[in-house]
C-alpha positions, 0 to 999 in steps of 0.5 A, spaced: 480 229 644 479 236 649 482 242 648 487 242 654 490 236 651 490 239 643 493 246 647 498 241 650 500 238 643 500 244 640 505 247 646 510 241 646 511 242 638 512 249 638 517 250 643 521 244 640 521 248 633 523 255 637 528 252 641 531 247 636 530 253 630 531 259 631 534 259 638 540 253 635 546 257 637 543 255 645 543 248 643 550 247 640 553 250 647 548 245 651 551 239 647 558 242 648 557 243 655 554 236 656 560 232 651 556 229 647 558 230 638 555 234 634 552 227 631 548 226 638 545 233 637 543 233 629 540 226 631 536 229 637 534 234 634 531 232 628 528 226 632 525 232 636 522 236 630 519 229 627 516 227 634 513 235 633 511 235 628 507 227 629 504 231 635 500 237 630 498 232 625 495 227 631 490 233 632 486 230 625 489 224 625 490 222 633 493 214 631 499 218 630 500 221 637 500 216 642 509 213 640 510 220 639 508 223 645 512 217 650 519 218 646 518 225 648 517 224 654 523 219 654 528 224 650 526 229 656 528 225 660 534 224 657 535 232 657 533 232 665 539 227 666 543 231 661 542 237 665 544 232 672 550 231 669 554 237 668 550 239 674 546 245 672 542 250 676 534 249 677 532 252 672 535 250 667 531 243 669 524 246 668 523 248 660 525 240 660 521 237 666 514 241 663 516 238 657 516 231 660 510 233 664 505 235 657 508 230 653 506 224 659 499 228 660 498 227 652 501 220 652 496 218 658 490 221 654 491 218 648 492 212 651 485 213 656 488 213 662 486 220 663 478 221 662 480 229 660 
């Protein structure tokens, strides 16, 4: 796989783990804010610290990569609707959109659709 694609892997789950570990105090007040239980968030996270991690061992094993990336994208979907909701200002949308855009460009690649 070329290394925009690897670099993009390795983008999308750094940002989840700084995000969902050391920056988890921002994540309880989102949820808050979204009305959705602590259940929903605990869920949510640790889907999205496995899918991260599934992007970074794809790098050797690249099978593993192509479901991860598409659920990604689609829980940053979610996050965009979330964002919609409680009627956020714009850039509070863009940490979520980025992510959809890298996780759908990896998805692409891995799937052949991009000759990258």
């Amino acid at each position: 796989m070329s290394a925009l694609v690897i670099l993009a892997q390795i983008i999308i789950a750094l940002s989840i783990v700084v995000v969902w570990v050391f920056r988890f105090d921002n994540i309880v007040k989102e949820f808050k804010q979204y009305g959705l239980p602590d259940l929903v968030r605990n869920m949510v996270g640790a889907t999205k610290i496995s899918l991260a991690t599934l992007l970074l061992a794809g790098i050797w094993f690249p099978k593993l990569v192509l479901v991860p990336a598409l659920i990604m994208a689609f829980l940053m979907v979610c996050a965009q609707l979330a964002h919609l909701k409680v009627h956020n200002p714009w850039y509070k949308y863009v940490p979520s959109l980025l992510l959809l855009l890298l996780s759908l460009f990896v998805a692409a690649a891995y799937a052949g659709v991009l000759s990258v």
